[in-house]
FIKEDREN-80620 format. One record per residue (C-alpha): x, y, z. Coordinates in steps of 0.5 Angstrom, whole numbers, plus 500, padded with zeros to 3 digits. Layout:
<recs>
XYZ;...
</recs>
This chain:
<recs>
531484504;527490503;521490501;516495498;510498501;504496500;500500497;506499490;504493491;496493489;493488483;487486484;481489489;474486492;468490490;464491496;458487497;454492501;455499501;454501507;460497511;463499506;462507506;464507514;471504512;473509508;470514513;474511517;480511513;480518510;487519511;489514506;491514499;485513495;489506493;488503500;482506501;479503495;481495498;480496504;473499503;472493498;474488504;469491509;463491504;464483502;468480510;463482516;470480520;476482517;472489517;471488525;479487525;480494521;476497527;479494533;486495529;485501527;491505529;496499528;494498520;495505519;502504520;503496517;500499510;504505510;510500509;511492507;506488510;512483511;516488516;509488520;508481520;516480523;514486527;508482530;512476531;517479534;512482540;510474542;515473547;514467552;516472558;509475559;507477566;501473567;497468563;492472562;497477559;500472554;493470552;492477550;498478547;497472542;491474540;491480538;498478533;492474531;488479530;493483526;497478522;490475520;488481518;494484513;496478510;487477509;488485505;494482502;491477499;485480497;489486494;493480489;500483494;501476497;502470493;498463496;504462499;506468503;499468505;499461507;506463510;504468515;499464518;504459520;509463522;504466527;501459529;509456530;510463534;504461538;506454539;513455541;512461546;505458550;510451550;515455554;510460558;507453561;514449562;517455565;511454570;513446571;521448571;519454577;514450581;519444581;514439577;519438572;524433575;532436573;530442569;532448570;531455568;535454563;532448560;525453558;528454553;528447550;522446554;525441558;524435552;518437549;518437542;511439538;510437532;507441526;502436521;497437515;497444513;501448519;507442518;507444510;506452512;500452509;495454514;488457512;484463514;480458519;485451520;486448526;493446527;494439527;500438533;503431535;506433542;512428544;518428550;524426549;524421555;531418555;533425558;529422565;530415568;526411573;521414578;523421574;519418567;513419570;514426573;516428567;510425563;506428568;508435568;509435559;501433560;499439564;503443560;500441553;493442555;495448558;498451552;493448548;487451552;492458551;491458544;484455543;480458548;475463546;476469550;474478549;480478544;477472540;482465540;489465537;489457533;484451535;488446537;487439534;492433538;488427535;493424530;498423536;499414536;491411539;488416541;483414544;488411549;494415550;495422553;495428550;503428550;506421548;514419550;518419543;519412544;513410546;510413539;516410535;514403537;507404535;509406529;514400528;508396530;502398528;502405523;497405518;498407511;494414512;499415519;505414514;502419508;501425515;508425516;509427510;508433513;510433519;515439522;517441528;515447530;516448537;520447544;526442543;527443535;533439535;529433539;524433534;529433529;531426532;526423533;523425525;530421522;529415527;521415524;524415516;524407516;516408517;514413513;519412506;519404505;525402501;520399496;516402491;510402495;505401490;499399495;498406498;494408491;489403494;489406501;488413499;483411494;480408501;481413504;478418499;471414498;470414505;471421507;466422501;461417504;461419511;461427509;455425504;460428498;459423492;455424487;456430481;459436482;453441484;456448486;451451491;455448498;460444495;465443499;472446496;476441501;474435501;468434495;469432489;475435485;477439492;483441495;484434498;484431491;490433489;494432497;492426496;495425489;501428490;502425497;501418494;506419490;511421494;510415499;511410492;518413490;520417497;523411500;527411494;529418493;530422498;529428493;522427494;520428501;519435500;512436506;508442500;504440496;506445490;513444491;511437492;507437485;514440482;518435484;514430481;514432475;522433475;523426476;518423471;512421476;507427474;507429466;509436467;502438464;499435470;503437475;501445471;494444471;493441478;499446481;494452478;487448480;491448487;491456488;485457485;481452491;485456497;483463494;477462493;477456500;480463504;475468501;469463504;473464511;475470511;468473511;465470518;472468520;468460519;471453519;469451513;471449506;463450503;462454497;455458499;448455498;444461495;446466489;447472494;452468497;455467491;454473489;458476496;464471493;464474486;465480488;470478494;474475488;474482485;469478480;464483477;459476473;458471479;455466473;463467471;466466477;461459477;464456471;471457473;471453479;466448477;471447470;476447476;473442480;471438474;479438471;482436477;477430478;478427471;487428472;486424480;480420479;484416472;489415477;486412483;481408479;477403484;479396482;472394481;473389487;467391491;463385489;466381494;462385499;455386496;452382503;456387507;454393512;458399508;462399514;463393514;465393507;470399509;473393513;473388507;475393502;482394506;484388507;488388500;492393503;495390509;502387509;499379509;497381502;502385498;505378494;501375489;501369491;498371498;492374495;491368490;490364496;486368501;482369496;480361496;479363503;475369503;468366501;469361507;472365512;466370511;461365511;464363517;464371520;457371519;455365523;458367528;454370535;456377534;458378526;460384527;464384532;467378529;470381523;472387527;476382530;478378525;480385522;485387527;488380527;490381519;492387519;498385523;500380520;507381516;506375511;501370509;504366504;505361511;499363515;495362508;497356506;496353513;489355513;487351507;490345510;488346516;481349517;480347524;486353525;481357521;476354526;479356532;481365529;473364528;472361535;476366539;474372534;466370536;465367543;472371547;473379547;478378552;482374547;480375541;482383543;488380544;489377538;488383534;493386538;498381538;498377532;505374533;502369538;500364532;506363531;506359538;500355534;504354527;511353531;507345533;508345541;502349542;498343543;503340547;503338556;504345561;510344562;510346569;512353574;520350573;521350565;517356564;522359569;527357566;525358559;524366561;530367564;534364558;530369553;531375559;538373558;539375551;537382552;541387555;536393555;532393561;526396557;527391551;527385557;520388560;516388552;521381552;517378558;510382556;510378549;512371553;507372558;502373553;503367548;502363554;497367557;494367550;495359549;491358556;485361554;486358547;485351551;480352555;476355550;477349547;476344551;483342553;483343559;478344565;477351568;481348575;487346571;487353567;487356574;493353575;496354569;495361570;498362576;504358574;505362569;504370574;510365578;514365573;514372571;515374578;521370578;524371572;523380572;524381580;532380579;532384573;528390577;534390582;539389578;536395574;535399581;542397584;547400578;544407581;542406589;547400590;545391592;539391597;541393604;541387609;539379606;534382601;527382600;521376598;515377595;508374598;502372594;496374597;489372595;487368589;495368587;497365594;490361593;494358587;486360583;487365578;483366572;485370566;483378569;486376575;489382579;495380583;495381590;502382593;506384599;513385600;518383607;525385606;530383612;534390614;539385617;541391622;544396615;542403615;543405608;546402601;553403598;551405591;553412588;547414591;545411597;538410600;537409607;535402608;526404609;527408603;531403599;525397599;520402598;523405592;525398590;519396590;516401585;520400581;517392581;510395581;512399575;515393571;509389572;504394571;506400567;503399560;509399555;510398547;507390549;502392553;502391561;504384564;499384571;494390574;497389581;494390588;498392595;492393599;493386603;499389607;500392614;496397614;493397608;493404603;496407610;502402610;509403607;508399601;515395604;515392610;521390615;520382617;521385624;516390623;510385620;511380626;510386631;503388626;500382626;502380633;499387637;495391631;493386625;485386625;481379625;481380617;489381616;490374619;484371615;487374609;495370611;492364611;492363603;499367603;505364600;513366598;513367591;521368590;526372595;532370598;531363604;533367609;527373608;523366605;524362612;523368616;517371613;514363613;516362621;512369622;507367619;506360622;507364629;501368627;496362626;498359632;496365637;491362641;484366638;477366642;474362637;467366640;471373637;473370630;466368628;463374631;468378626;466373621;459376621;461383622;465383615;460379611;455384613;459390612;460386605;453385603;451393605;457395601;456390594;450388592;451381588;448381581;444375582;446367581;450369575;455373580;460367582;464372587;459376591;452373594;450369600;453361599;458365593;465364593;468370597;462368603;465361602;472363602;470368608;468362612;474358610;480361612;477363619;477355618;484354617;485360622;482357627;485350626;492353627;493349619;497352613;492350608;492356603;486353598;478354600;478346599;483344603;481349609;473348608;477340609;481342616;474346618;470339618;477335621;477340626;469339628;466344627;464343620;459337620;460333613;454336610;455342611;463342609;460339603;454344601;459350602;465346597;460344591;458351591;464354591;466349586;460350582;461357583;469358582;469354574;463359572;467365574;474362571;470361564;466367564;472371566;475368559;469371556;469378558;471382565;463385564;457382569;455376566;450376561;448369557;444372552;450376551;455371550;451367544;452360543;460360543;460363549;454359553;456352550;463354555;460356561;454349560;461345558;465348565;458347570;457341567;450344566;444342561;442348559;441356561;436355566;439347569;445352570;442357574;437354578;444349580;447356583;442358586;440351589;448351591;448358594;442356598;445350601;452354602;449360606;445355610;451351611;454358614;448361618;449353621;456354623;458361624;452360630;457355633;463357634;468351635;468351643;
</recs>
């Protein structure tokens, strides 16, 4: 398609503002027609930018307005290529095609040659070209250095799965004059397995920030877009690139109304376009719900009132400063009425998923959900605001949407507009602004039910506001009795210790529920049940933050054997196995068995906190259920591993517990302290199609393990996981042959390696590997020790403790003379020195005094004060993973940890521990001064 030169295309021209910048652009540009020269003089006496832009392109404007601006932009873009010399070179070239691109399709606008839409199209067409080539130039980069597992050359030009997606202004291609661009960068993981995912991860996060910082970064030449990645699924917590199926879960799971209406527009726009196709189509059920959704009118109007309270933009239109964008019958008025009518009928009529506002405005009418007048007035309004949202831009190049503060400023606008009477243009964009407030306002009419939350924070009453949205409330019977609960409910949330964390707690929960007839109804008979969310939300962040993460788990409290005897290690497994067996999809059994362990790992806190059962019996509880998962997931790990590498070479592998697993002591924030003994059986590789030699086999094996356990997934993660126990340490393979732990412990394990293997025990793992790891172990114990060389590392090591962690007094149940890890040092030099098997610091606190070397006052000194100390660290670590603090913790939280130490009060309970630990450590001093003969 040809099109005409520029200068036949004139319709309108700006009246220069100051004389003077004016006069040296048309010096400048002599050789031009008067025609030219006059919108040009016009455009420099009003934007102090655009006429520095005419004067560093000043060569190459020449030639782009003797033909059609179209032919010079596709010109420009053209130029932009991802085989650049260097990364500075790409820097430069980019941002002077930012230059010029802004520069014509400016003059173009001013100069009435470009429609809205023209000009809102070049500058999306250069920030798609920006994106898609500073994308391969930084892939490239990771393919050539190797860091981008089984990419090629040839994959640069799919940027090996990465996929950016265009969102807001960029993905309808209707970018303003100083937009950011708003990308969700996504990779397409199911091209990489295993091991591989994580490099890939890795190397699609270096280069999205290096592209990011390619196109964002200020240098002589300027920026080229500044790169927003913010509405990517949680990002406070999530990289600045995110797996497809991991954001797709998100979505299934937690996307919020306001996530849904954004990808309204969303668009791929660079790298792997089919992929972000893909993935775009998989996204439909979220983003259009087969109903008429009705409930996002509400959303938006929240979302509407909240911006304007946080921006500080309610109250009457005023002109000076007026935001065009988000104040008052702005720009953002009418998105939001037309995407909120989208969302309604979109899942219904595919016809309706159009991502511009103007278009989509259009599409409405046609189908009868916009009268055809409102859909011409708010079409007209709309390219009124952008003209004069532009023009406010295009004079400093600035990030704002303001209309000018002081009459000069509106006078500069004025005559920007080729307005000559500033007092006319004022009373068409208030006139405007007024019109398209009255046509959205009358359909986002607030429902008058704000009363409820008269006695509540602003922010607070957001929180309350939204409540109707959720999914719990969409049916009328729902609402009916949750509003009996309501008064109640937040009653009880003001009572709490910390209210306000309360009721954000309480709100995660609820907007996860997907209904609330059942729920509802259950709360009314049963207020206890009310009791126990109020509970959790007020006295424990750790549990209450699960909650609001996995609302699903009361569907364990509703389903009645909730309350009902542990089951015991045996059943648990066995009721894991069955569920892993009725999936088929190794990944769908890692979220399987997170979503299980967390329902009894919640059901543990649950009855703790609530009196149940003791700390001690929690304990174990927790570690049948850390037993359990590690049974039931370790089979799976390796039959996942040996479909590529083959079976284990030799008799297999067993999995030791260390530490508080081994000690069967865990509490709620537990590590998992493992280390893994394989017996090669003389084999050097595995038969699978890929064999690995045996070494390299378990080492990966076990990975593959780790990553099971604690790579963090749609469900969360199961255990954070700790192998510094193993021979060597950090130094040592993570796998270790059963012939070469012997050795270790026999010629090269230091006193501290073999107090640690008293409280080991096998956790799962062939009886072959299981009985050669327990034949070691006992040969260990019984070496023949200078009873003089152990003590005296004893008190090396409490020593190099002391200096390396200072305790945080009484309260600090684990560090601290007389507190558990001084007790539990002394302990399991106990067990080691008797040659026993006993693996809890009671039972080795026991065989110190059968052995004699601990007197009977001084084992008990140090049993009671580990007791003491043990159930303190077990209810506070319920409470939080932070250093204890009782004033804190308010009333919920303190009467626990009164209830768990069995003390009368704040201060009893202190002066208990420290009472304790003073009688412990003097127990220690006593004993550690004579060493058993």
């Amino acid at each position: 398609m040809s099109h005409k030169p520029f200068a036949t295309r004139i319709t309108r021209c700006p009246i220069p503002f100051e004389a003077e910048p004016a006069a040296e652009i048309e010096a400048l540009f002599a050789d031009l027609s008067p025609e030219l020269r006059e919108v040009l003089a016009g455009t420099a006496g009003c934007a102090p930018y655009l006429k520095g832009l005419m004067e560093k392109q000043a060569d190459w404007l020449r030639t782009a307005l003797a033909g059609a601006p179209e032919d010079a932009i596709a010109a420009t873009l053209a130029a932009i290529s991802p085989d650049a010399d260097s990364d500075s070179a790409l820097r430069a070239t980019l941002r002077i095609a930012k230059q010029r691109v802004a520069l014509l399709a400016g003059l173009a606008d001013l100069a009435g040659v470009y429609a809205l839409e023209q000009v809102t199209g070049d500058l999306t067409d250069l920030a798609d070209r920006a994106t898609n080539t500073a994308m391969q130039f930084q892939v490239g980069h990771e393919i050539r250095r190797g860091k981008l597992p089984g990419m090629t050359e040839d994959d640069i030009e799919t940027t090996g799965g990465l996929a950016a997606l265009a969102m807001g202004k960029m993905g309808a291609h209707e970018l303003n004059y100083s937009s950011d661009i708003d990308l969700i960068m996504l990779f397409d993981d199911s091209r990489f397995e295993g091991a591989d995912f994580h490099d890939a991860r890795a190397s699609h996060v270096r280069a999205t920030r290096k592209m990011s910082a390619m196109l964002s970064e200020l240098t002589a030449d300027g920026y080229v877009f500044r790169t927003d990645l913010r509405l990517r699924p949680d990002p406070a917590v999530t990289p600045v690139c995110v797996s497809m199926s991991a954001a797709e879960r998100y979505y299934e799971s937690l996307g919020r109304t306001w996530e849904r209406a954004a990808h309204i527009k969303a668009r791929p726009c660079g790298g792997d376009l089919a992929a972000g196709e893909a993935y775009l189509t998989r996204l439909r059920p979220f983003i259009w719900r087969k109903h008429l959704d009705f409930a996002a009118i509400q959303d938006a109007h929240d979302m509407r009132l909240r911006i304007r309270e946080h921006k500080g933009l309610h109250g009457d239109i005023t002109l000076p400063g007026h935001d065009m964008k988000l104040g008052r019958g702005g720009i953002r008025e009418i998105e939001f009425f037309t995407q909120t009518r989208q969302i309604i009928a979109g899942g219904r009529d595919e016809g309706l998923r159009m991502r511009g506002t103007v278009e989509g405005l259009a599409g409405l009418a046609s189908k009868g959900w916009v009268p055809a007048d409102v859909a011409q007035i708010l079409t007209g309004h709309y390219r009124f605001h952008r003209a004069v949202e532009h023009r406010v831009q295009m004079m400093r190049d600035a990030q704002t949407h303001e209309l000018p503060s002081t009459n000069t400023g509106f006078d500069r606008l004025a005559r920007m507009m080729g307005e000559g009477d500033t007092d006319a243009l004022k009373s068409r964009i208030h006139d405007a602004l007024s019109e398209v407030h009255a046509v959205t306002e009358e359909f986002f009419a607030p429902d008058g039910s704000a009363a409820d939350t008269r006695e509540l924070s602003e922010t607070e009453a957001e929180i309350v506001r939204r409540w109707k949205t959720y999914p719990c409330l969409r049916s009328a019977r729902a609402v009916e009795i949750f509003n009996r609960l309501k008064p109640d409910l937040l009653a009880r949330l003001a009572d709490a210790p910390r209210p306000h964390d309360a009721l954000i707690q309480f709100d995660g929960f609820l907007s996860r529920l997907p209904s609330g007839v059942q729920l509802f109804s259950l709360f009314e008979a049963n207020p206890t049940l009310v009791d126990l969310i109020v509970d959790i939300a007020a006295t424990a962040p750790a549990l209450a933050a699960y909650l609001g993460h996995n609302a699903q788990v009361l569907d364990a409290v509703i389903g009645g054997g909730f309350f009902e005897d542990w089951p015991g290690l045996d059943a648990l497994h066995a009721q894991l196995v069955a569920r892993l067996e009725s999936l088929t999809d190794y990944e769908a059994r890692l979220d399987g068995t997170r979503r299980w362990m967390k329902e009894w790992h919640f059901r543990i806190g649950v009855h703790l906190l609530r009196g149940l059962i003791p700390a001690r019996e929690a304990g174990t509880q927790y570690t049948d259920l850390a037993d359990a998962v590690i049974r039931a997931i370790w089979p799976v790990v390796v039959e996942n591993f040996a479909v590529k590498h083959g079976d284990p070479p030799g008799a297999g592998a067993a999995i030791i517990g260390m530490g508080s697993l081994g000690a069967r002591s865990l509490t709620a924030t537990s590590d998992l302290d493992l280390i893994m003994i394989y017996d090669p059986k003389g084999e050097d590789m595995s038969d699978g199609r890929r064999p690995l030699a045996t070494r390299t086999y378990y080492a990966r094996l076990t990975q593959a393990f780790l990553t099971a356990l604690s790579a963090p997934m749609a469900e969360g993660r199961l255990y954070e996981v700790d192998m510094r126990l193993r021979p060597s340490g950090r130094q040592g393979p993570v796998a270790t042959s059963i012939d070469s732990f012997r050795a270790y412990q026999k010629d090269e394990a230091w006193t501290w390696e073999h107090l640690a293997l008293t409280r080991a025990r096998v956790i799962t793992g062939p009886d072959s590997v299981a009985k050669a790891y327990e034949a070691a172990r006992a040969e260990v114990m019984a070496f023949d020790r200078d009873p003089a060389k152990v003590v005296a590392d004893v008190i090396d090591m409490r020593h190099r403790i002391a200096e390396a962690k200072t305790g945080g007094g009484a309260l600090d149940a684990k560090l601290g003379v007389g507190h558990l890890q001084d007790v539990e040092l002394v302990a399991q030099a106990a067990a080691l020195l008797s040659h026993d098997t006993a693996r809890d610091p009671a039972s080795q606190i026991a065989q110190g005094v059968a052995s004699g070397w601990f007197s009977d006052a001084q084992g008990r000194a140090m049993a009671e004060s580990h007791d003491l100390m043990w159930r303190l660290q077990a209810a506070s670590k319920l409470l939080s993973d932070g250093p204890l603090d009782l004033d804190a913790l308010g009333k919920g939280g303190q009467d626990l940890l009164l209830r768990e130490t069995g003390a009368e009060s704040e201060t009893a309970l202190v002066k208990d521990l420290e009472n304790k630990a003073r009688a412990a450590a003097q127990a220690i001093d006593e004993v550690l001064a004579s060493p058993p003969g």
